[in-house]
C-alpha positions in Angstrom: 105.0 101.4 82.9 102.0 101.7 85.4 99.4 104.4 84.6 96.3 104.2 86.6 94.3 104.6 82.8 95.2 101.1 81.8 93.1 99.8 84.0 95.3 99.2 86.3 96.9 95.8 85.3 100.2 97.6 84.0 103.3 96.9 85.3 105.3 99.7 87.2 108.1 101.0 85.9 110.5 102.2 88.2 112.9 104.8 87.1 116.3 105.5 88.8 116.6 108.5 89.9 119.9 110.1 89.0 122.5 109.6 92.2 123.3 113.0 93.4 125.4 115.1 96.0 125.0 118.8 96.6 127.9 120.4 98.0 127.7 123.4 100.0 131.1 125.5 101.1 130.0 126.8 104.2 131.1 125.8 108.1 128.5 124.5 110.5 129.1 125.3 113.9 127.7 129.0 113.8 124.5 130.6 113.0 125.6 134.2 113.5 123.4 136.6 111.1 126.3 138.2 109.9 128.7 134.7 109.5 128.9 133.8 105.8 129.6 130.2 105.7 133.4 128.7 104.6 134.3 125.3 105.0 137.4 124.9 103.5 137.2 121.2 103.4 134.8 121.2 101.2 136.8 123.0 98.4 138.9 119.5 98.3 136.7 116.7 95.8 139.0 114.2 97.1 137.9 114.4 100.6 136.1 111.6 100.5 134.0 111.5 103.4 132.1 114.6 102.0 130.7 112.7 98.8 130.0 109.5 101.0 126.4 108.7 100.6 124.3 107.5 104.1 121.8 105.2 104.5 118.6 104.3 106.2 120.6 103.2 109.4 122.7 106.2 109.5 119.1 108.3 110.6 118.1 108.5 113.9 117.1 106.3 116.0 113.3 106.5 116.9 113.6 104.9 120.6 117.0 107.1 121.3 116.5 110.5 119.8 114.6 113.4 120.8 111.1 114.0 119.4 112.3 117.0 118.2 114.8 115.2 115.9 112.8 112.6 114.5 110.3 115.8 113.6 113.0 117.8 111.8 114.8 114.6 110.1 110.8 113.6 108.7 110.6 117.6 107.1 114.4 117.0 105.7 112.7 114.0 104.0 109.6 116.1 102.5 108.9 115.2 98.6 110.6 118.6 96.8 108.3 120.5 94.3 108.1 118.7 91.5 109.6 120.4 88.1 108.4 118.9 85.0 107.4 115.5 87.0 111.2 115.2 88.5 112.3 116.3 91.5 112.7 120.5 91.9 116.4 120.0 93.7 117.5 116.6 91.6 116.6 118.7 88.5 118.7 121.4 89.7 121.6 119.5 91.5 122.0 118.3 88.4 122.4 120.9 86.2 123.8 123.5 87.8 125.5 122.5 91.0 127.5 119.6 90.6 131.1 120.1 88.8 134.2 118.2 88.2 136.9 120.5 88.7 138.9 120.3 91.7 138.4 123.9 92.8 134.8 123.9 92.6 132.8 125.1 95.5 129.2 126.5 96.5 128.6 129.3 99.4 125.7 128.8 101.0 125.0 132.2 103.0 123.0 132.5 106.1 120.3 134.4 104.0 120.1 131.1 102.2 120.6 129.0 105.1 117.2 130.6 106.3 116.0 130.4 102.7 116.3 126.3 103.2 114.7 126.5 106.7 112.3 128.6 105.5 111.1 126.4 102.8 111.1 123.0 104.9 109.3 124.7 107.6 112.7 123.7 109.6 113.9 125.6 112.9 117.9 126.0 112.6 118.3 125.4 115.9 116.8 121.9 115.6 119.9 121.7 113.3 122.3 122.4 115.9 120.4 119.4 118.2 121.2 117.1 115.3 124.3 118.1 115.1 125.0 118.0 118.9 123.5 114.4 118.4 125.7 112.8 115.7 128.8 114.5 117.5 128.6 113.6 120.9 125.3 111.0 121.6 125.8 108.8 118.8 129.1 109.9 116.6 128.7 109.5 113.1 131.0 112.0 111.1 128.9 111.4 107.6 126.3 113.5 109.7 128.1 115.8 111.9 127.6 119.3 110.5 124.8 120.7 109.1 126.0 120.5 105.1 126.0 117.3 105.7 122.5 117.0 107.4 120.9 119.3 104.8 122.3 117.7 101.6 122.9 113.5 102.5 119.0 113.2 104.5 117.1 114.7 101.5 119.1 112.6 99.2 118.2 109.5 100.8 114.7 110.0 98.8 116.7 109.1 95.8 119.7 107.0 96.9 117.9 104.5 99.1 115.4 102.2 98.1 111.3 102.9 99.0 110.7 99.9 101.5 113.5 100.8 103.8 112.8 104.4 104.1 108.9 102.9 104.5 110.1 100.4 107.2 112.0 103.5 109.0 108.8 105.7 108.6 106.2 102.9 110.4 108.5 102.3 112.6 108.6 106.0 113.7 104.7 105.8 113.6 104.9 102.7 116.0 106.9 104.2 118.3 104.9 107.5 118.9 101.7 106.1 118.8 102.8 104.6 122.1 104.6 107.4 123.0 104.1 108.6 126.5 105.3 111.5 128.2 106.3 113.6 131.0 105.6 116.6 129.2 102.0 117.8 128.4 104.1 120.2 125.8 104.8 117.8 123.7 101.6 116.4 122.6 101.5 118.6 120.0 105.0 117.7 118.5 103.9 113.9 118.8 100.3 114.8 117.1 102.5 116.8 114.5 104.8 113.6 114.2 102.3 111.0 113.8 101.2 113.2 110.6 104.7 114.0 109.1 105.7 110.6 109.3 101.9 109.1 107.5 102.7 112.1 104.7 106.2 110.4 104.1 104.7 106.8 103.7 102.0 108.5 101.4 104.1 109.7 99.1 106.5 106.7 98.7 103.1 104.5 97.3 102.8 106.7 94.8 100.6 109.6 93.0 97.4 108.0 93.7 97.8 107.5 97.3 100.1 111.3 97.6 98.0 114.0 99.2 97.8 117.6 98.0 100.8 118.8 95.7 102.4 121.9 93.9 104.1 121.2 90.7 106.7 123.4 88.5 106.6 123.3 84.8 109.9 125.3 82.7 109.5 125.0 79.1 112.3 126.0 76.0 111.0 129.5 74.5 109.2 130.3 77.8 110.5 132.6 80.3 107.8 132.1 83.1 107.7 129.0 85.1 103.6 127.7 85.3 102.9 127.0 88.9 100.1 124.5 89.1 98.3 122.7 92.4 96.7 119.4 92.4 94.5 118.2 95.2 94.9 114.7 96.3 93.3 112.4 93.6 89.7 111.0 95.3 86.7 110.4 93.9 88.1 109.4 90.6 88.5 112.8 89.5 91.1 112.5 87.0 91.2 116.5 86.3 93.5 117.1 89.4 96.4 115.2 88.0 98.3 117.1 85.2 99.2 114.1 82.9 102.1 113.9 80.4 100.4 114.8 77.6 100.0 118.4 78.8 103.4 118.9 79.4 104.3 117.0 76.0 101.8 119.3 74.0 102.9 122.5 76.2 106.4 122.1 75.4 105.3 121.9 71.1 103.3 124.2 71.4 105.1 126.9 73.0 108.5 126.7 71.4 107.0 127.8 67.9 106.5 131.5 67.7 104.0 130.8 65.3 101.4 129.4 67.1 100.8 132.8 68.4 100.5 135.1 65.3 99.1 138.1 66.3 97.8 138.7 63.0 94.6 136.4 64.1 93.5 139.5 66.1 94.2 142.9 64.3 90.4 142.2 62.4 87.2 143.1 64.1 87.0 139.6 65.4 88.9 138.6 68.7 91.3 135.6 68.3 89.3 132.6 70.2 91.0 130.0 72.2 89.2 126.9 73.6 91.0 124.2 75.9 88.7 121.1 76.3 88.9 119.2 79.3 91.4 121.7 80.7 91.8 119.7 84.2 95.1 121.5 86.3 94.9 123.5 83.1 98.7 123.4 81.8 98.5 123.4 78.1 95.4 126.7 78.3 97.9 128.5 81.0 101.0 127.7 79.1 99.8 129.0 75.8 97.9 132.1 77.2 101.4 132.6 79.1 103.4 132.5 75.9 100.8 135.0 74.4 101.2 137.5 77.8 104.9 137.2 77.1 104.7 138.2 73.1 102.6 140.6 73.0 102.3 142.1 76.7 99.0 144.7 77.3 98.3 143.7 73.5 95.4 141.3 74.5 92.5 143.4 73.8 91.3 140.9 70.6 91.9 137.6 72.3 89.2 135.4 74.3 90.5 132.5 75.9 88.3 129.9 77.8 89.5 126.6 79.7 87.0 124.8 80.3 86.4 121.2 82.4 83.7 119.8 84.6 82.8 121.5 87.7 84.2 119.4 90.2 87.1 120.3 88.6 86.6 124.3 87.7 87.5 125.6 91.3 91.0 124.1 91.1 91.5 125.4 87.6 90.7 128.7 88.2 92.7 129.3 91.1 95.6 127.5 89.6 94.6 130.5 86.4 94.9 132.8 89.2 97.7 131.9 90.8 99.8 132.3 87.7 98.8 136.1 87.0 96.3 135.1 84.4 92.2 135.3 85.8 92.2 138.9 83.6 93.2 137.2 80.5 92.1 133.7 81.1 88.4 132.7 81.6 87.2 129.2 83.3 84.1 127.6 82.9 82.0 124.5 82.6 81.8 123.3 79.6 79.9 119.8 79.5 80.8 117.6 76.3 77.6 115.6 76.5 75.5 118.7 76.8 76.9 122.0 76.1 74.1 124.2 75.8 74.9 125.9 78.9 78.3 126.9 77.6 76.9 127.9 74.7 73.9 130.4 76.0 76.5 132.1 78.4 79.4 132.7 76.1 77.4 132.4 72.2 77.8 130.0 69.9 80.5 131.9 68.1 83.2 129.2 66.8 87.1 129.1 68.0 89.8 130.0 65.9 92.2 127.4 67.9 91.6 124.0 70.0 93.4 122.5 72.6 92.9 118.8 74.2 95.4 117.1 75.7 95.0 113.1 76.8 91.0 113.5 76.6 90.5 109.5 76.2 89.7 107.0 78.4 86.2 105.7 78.2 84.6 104.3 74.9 82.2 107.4 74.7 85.1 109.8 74.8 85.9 109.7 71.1 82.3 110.5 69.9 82.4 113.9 72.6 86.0 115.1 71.6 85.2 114.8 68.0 81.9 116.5 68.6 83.5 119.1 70.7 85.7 120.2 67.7 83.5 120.0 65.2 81.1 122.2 66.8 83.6 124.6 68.1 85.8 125.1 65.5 85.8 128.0 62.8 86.2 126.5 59.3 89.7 127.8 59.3 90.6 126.9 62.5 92.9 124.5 63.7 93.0 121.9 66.4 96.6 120.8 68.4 95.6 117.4 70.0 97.8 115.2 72.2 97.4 111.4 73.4 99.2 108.6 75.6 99.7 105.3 73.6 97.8 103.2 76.1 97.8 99.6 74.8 94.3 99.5 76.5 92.9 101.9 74.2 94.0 101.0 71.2 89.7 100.7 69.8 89.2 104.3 71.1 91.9 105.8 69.1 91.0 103.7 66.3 87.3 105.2 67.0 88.8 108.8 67.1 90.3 108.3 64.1 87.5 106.8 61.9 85.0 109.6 63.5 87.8 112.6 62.7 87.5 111.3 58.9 83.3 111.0 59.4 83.4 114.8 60.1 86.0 116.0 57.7 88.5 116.6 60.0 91.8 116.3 58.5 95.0 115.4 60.1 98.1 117.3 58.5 100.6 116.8 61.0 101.5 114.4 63.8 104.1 112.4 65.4 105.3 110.6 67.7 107.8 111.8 71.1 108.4 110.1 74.1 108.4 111.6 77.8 107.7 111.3 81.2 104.9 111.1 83.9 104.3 109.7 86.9 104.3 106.6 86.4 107.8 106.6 83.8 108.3 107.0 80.3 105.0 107.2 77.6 104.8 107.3 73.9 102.4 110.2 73.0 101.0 111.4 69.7 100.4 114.6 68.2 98.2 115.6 65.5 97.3 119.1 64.1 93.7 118.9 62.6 91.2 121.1 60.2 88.5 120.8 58.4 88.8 119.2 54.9 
């Protein structure tokens, strides 16, 4: 498994993505607003043309096909929203659209048609021109209606290997940066083009080289779905990725009702919640979200702070904004090597509960973390921690755990799960610390 914290001398492990059709019951050949789409053939599983998968040569060809197509085909290709580090539609073709039996059949509507085009940024008539294309200017009847365009293209992302759909994306990039025409209109599309098509070879090298992205996250015992952005990682800044160990420690922490007893808070003294090192902030949003959902206007005696560096404070507050939470939710900088500033804005009154998820990965960071919990937290408070086993920091959490002891800080729970993250499956550890 490759993860750009080991220094960068792991080796990549490349999952296989689960082979998938989505199969839609509507006809192709009208776009009427008030047309709901049938196609009867695709009530019949053993039509076997319909579950066909294409390939990297059933696209379009860059020297023959209009700009127009090569534009739309690029957006069918886009990289979905990503739910719980897999793929939004692969997630839910998955687990809710493909079925077995015989008679089994989805309705797409044209609200939902419009839906799709919508979210692709896709105009349905540049549909119809694909279609037009693969039926009379170069036949190909695994591509010649527009179920078939919508759900075998985007599929390709997981069905056909990296280096050909790179090899068809520079081509397309050759071919337009040459590209002259007739038209003064179409500089624009070709401009437009020549970005789509460097977007697609971005994302097939990889997070580090992706630009900006949205990410899902659904957890057990949480109604809400967090909604988190991530800039494009530059500059180092490791706090715009949302790493594993948030989600792992989300997920624990969330689906335990008692990890929010409300009993904390009916005294004079306000609950306290501290997240160190929040970066995208999902383990601070999803346990202030779980509280929002338990105990609704009830938040009157509870302060919660996520906190982080600030290059890294602007994205975390918008992302606590953008999931309905800047009135219950406060960012900040909070400096582990110095946190005096913290500390004369907000008091030096101690936290009740701690959260830090993956905070290692530089010798010094086991002296600050430990530091940063023993200064923040009450004597009967509790700390929920979360780490990657990365083999090349075995010494720093050896050094975590020989400083936890130096402080009497006390482990009384931890284990051991597996999950994924960008760069495949990772071993993390929990541990639930106090003091004594």
């Amino acid at each position: 498994m490759f993860d750009p914290l080991d220094l960068y001398d792991g080796s990549e492990m490349n999952i296989a993505a689960n082979k998938f059709t989505i199969e839609f019951n509507i006809s192709d050949n009208t776009l009427s607003s008030d047309y709901k789409y049938e196609d009867s053939s695709m009530k019949n599983i053993n039509d076997d043309e319909e579950n066909v998968p294409i390939t990297v040569l059933d696209l379009p060809s860059v020297r023959y096909a209009t700009p127009n197509i090569i534009f739309t085909v690029l957006k069918l290709l886009r990289n979905d929203n990503q739910l719980n580090f897999k793929s939004e539609t692969t997630l839910n073709a998955n687990s809710t659209i493909i079925n077995n039996d015989d008679d089994y059949a989805t309705t797409l509507t044209h609200t939902e048609l419009e839906e799709f085009c919508l979210k692709r940024d896709i105009d349905q008539k540049c549909l119809e021109e694909i279609v037009q294309w693969y039926t009379t200017k170069w036949p190909n009847s695994l591509l010649n209606t527009i179920t078939k365009i919508i759900t075998k293209i985007p599929c390709l992302k997981t069905t056909e290997s990296k280096d050909k759909l790179l090899n068809y994306y520079t081509s397309i990039l050759r071919f337009f940066e040459q590209y002259t025409s007739q038209n003064s209109n179409e500089t624009d599309l070709i401009e437009s083009i020549l970005k789509e098509a460097s977007k697609r070879i971005s994302e097939s090298c990889g997070r580090t080289a992706l630009p900006s992205i949205h990410r899902n996250f659904q957890f057990n015992n949480l109604q809400t779905i967090i909604k988190l952005y991530e800039p494009s990682l530059t500059a180092d800044n490791l706090g715009w990725k949302t790493w594993g160990s948030s989600m792992i420690l989300s997920q624990g922490l969330v689906e335990k009702d008692e990890n929010f007893n409300i009993e904390y808070s009916k005294g004079s003294c306000s609950l306290r919640v501290l997240e160190l090192g929040s970066g995208t902030g999902l383990v601070g949003i999803a346990w202030a979200t779980k509280w929002k959902e338990l105990y609704k206007n009830e938040n009157a005696n509870i302060e919660i702070f996520l906190t982080d560096l600030p290059e890294i404070v602007d994205n975390l507050r918008q992302n606590v904004k953008d999931n309905e939470l800047d009135g219950l939710v406060q960012v900040d900088v909070l400096d582990w090597t110095d946190p005096s500033t913290f500390i004369e804005k907000y008091g030096d009154n101690k936290f009740d509960i701690i959260l830090v998820a993956d905070p290692i990965y530089s010798p010094e960071h086991p002296k600050w973390v430990v530091n940063m919990i023993d200064k923040f937290m009450k004597p009967n408070g509790v700390c929920h921690l979360q780490i990657p086993i990365r083999k090349k920091y075995a010494k720093e959490r050896q050094s975590l755990n020989n400083l936890l002891k130096d402080a009497n800080l006390s482990i009384i729970e931890q284990k051991y799960e597996e999950g994924y993250d960008d760069w495949g499956l990772v071993t993390y550890l929990y541990r639930k610390i106090i003091r004594g």
